[in-house]
C-alpha positions in Angstrom: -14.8 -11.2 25.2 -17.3 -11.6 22.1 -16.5 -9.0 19.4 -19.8 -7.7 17.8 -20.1 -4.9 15.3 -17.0 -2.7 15.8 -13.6 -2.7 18.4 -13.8 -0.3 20.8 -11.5 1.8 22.4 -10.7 -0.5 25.5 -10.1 -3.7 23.1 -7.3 -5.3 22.7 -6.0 -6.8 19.3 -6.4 -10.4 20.2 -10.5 -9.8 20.7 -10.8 -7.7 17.5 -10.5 -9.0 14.2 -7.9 -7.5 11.7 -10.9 -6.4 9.7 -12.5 -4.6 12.2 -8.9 -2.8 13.5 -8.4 -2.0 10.4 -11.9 -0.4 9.3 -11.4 2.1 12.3 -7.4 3.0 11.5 -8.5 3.5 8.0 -10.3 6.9 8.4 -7.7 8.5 10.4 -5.1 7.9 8.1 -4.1 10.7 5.3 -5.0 10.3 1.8 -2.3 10.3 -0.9 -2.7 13.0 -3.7 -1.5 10.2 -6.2 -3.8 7.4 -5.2 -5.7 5.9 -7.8 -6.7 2.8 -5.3 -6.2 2.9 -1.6 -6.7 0.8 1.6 -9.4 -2.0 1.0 -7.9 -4.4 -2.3 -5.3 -6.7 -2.5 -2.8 -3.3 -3.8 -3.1 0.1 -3.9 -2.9 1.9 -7.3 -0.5 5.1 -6.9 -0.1 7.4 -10.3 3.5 7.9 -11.4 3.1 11.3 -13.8 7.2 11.3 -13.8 7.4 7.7 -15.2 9.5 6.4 -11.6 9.0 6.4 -8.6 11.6 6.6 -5.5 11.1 3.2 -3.4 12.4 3.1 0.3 11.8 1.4 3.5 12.4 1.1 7.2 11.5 -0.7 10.1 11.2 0.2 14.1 11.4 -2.8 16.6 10.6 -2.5 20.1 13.9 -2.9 22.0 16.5 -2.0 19.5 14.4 1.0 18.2 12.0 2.3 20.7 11.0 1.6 24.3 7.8 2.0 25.4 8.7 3.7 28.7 9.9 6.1 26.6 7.4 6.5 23.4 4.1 6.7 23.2 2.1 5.5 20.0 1.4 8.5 18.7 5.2 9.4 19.2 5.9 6.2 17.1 3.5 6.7 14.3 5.0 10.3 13.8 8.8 9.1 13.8 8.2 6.4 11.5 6.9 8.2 9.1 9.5 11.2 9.3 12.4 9.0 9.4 11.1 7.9 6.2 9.9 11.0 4.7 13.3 12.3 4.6 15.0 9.0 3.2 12.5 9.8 -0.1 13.1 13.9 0.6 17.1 12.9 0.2 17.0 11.9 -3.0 15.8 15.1 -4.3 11.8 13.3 -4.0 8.5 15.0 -2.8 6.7 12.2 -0.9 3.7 10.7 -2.2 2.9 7.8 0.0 3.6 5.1 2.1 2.7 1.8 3.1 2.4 0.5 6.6 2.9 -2.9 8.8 2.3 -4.0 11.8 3.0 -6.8 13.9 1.5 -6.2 17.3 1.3 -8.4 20.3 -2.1 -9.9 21.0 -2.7 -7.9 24.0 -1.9 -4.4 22.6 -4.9 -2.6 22.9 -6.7 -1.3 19.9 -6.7 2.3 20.8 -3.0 2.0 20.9 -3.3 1.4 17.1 -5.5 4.4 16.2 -2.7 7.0 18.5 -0.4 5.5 16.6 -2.5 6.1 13.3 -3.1 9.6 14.5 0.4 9.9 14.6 1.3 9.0 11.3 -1.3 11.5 9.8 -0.4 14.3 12.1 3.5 13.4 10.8 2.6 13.9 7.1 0.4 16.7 7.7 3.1 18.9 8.9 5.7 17.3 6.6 5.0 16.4 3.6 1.0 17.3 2.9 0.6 15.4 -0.5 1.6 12.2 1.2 -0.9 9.7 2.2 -1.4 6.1 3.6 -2.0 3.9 1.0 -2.5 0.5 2.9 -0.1 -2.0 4.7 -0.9 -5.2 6.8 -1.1 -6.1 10.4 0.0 -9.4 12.0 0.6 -10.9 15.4 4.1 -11.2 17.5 5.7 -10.9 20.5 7.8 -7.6 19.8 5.9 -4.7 18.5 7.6 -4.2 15.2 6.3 -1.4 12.6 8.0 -1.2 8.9 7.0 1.7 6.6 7.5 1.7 2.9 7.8 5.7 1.6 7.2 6.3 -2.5 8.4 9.7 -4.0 8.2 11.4 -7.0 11.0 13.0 -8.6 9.0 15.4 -11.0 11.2 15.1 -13.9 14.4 15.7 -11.7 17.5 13.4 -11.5 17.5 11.5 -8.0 20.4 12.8 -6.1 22.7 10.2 -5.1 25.4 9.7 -2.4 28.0 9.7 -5.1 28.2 13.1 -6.7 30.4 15.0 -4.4 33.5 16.4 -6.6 36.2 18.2 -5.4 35.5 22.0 -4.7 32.4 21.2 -3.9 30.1 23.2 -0.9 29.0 21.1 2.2 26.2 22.1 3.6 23.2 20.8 6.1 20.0 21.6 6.5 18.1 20.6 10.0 19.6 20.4 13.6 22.6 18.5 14.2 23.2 16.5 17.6 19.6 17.9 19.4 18.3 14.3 19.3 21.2 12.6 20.4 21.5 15.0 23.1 17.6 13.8 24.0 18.5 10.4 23.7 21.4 10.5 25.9 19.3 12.1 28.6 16.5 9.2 28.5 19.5 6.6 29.0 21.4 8.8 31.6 18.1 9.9 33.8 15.0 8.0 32.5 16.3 4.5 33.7 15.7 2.7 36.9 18.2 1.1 39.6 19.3 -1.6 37.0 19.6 0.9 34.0 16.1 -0.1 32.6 13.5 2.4 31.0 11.3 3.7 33.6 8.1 6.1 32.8 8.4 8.2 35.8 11.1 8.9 35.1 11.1 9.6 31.8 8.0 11.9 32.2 10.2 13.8 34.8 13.0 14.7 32.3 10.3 15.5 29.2 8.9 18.0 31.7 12.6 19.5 32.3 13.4 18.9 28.7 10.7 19.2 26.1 12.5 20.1 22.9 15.8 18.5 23.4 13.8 15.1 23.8 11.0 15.8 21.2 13.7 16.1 18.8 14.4 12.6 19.5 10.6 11.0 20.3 9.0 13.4 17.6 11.7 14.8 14.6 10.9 17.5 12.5 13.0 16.4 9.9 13.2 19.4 6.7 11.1 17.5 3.6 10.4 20.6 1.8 14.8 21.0 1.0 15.5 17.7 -0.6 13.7 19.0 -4.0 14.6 22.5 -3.4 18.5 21.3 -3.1 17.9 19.0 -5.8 16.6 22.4 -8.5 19.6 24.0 -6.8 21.3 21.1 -8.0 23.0 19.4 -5.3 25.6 17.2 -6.4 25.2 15.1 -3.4 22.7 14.3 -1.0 21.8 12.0 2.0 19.7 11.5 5.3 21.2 12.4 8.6 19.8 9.6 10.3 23.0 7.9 11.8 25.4 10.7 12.6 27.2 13.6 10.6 30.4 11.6 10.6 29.6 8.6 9.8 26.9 9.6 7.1 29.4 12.4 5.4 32.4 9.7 5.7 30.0 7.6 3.3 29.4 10.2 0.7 33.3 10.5 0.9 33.7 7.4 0.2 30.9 6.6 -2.3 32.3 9.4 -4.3 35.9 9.0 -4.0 36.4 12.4 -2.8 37.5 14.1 0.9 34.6 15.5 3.1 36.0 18.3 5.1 34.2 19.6 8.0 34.6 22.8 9.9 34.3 22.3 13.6 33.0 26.4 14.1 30.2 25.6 12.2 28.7 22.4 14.2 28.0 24.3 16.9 29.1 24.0 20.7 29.0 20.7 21.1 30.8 19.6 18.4 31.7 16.1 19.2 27.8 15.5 19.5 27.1 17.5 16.5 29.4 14.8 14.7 28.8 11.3 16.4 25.0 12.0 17.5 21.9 10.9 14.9 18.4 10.7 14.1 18.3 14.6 13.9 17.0 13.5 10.6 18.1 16.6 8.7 19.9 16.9 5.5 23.4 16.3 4.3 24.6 17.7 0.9 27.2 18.9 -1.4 27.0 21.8 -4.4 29.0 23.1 -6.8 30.8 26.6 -5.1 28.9 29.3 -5.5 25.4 27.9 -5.2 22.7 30.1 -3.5 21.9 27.5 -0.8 18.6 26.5 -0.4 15.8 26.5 2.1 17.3 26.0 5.2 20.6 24.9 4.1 23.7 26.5 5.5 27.5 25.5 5.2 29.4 23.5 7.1 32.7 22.3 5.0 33.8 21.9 1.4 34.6 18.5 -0.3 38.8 18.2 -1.5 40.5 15.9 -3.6 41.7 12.3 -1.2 39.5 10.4 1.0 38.0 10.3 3.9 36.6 12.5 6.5 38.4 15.4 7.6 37.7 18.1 10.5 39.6 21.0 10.0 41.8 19.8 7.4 42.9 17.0 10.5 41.5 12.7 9.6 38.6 12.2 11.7 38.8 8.5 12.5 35.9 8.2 15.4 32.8 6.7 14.2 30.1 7.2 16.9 26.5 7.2 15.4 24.1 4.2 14.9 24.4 0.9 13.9 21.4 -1.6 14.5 23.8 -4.3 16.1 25.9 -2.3 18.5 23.6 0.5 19.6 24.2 4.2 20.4 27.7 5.3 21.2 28.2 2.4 23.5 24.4 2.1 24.9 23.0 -1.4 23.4 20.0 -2.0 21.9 
């Protein structure tokens, strides 16, 4: 097929030039309250009024990260930019912008690319509203693969590290613990085929039965607005929930050489899921004892003097969660 003027919606990426994908994404895409230069030169130019700037990025590969069968684009473009929206939003940040790259097969279809687009804006609309897209890149490869760069500013605050916690210390979280994992455990139980692979039909079946529990997993609604509220609170500690309450408040344990101790009547009624499940993308922190919690915070523990993580006063050893090279509890990338 001959590209002239424009792509339209049935092309695919291999008949479109990048210049011509990229001058229809570019209008869909939010604008960033601190751009000075956006989309269209070599760099954007962002405006830093605190004098630094919180720097953080992610990537999402098909396979590992996302299945088709199972996302759509739009779904994609609205996870990856709240998975890192709350990465910038735990350190105590409010969002400014973020930077986005693609590498697409050939044959993806251009409209793909705007849903996905639409996605990202919708994302940071309802998240963070002052965050824009600022530019990125697009390239060619086999596996769809999309990495998103997230700024923050911290508006004169400290950054709130993992290493804070002290002894006395209130635990608290802010967002739903386990609902995702409980999504994604559905999708591999009941949205698979014969020979365990992703199947749409399925998958469609099981959204219709189970809307929020697997929308918590396709489409988080991660809480931006409380990392800077628990950072004026002045939260000691802080972190993303992005790979399970255990393993994520076992490394604020550790990086601040204190004991995390949970209490299992606060994590709900299914516990085990509350602590091992992820991508609930909600809001793990500590602050000093009698705090007014904010936002949406609520307690769950305290932190001791020791190490480790602790449930009920008892070592909780299990580590469940997500790590990129052995999967979800078990299920492989």
């Amino acid at each position: 097929m001959t590209m002239s003027g424009s792509a339209t919606a049935g092309t695919t990426l291999g008949e479109a030039s990048e210049r011509e994908t990229l001058k229809q994404i570019f209008p869909r895409l939010p604008r960033s309250f601190a751009t000075i230069v956006g989309p269209g030169d070599d760099a954007a130019v962002l405006a830093a009024p605190d004098g630094r700037y919180v720097v953080t990025t992610d990537m999402m590969v098909h396979g590992p990260d996302f299945r088709w069968a199972w996302s759509a684009p739009y779904d994609l473009g609205w996870k990856a930019a709240a998975t890192n929206l709350s990465d910038v939003a735990a350190m105590g940040a409010v969002p400014t912008a973020l930077v986005v790259a693609i590498a697409a097969p050939s044959d993806t279809p251009v409209a793909d690319l705007l849903s996905l687009a639409d996605g990202l804006r919708d994302a940071c609309a309802a998240l963070a509203p002052d965050c824009g897209v600022v530019g990125g890149d697009l390239s060619v490869s086999g596996t769809f693969t999309i990495a998103v760069t997230a700024f923050g500013d911290l508006q004169g605050r400290r950054p709130v590290l993992r290493s804070g916690a002290r002894a006395g210390d209130v635990v608290a979280v802010s967002g739903a613990l386990g609902v995702a994992a409980t999504g994604l455990r559905l999708l591999f139980e009941r949205a698979v085929d014969e020979n365990g692979e992703p199947d749409r039909a399925r998958f469609e079946e099981v959204l219709r039965e189970h809307p929020e529990t697997v929308g918590a997993q396709l489409r988080p609604n991660p809480p931006i607005a409380d990392g800077p509220l628990a950072a004026l609170a002045g939260a000691t500690a802080m972190l993303d929930l992005s790979d399970g309450l255990a393993l994520d408040a076992r490394r604020v344990a550790e990086d601040s050489g204190v004991a995390v101790d949970l209490e299992s009547s606060a994590l709900g009624d299914d516990v085990r899921t509350a602590l091992t499940g992820g991508e609930d993308h909600g809001l793990l922190a500590t602050f000093p004892r009698g705090t007014a919690l904010p936002g949406g915070f609520r307690p769950i523990g305290h932190v001791a003097a020791g190490s480790g993580l602790l449930v009920d006063g008892r070592l909780f050893e299990e580590r469940g969660g997500w790590d990129p090279y052995v999967g979800w509890n078990g299920h492989a990338g």
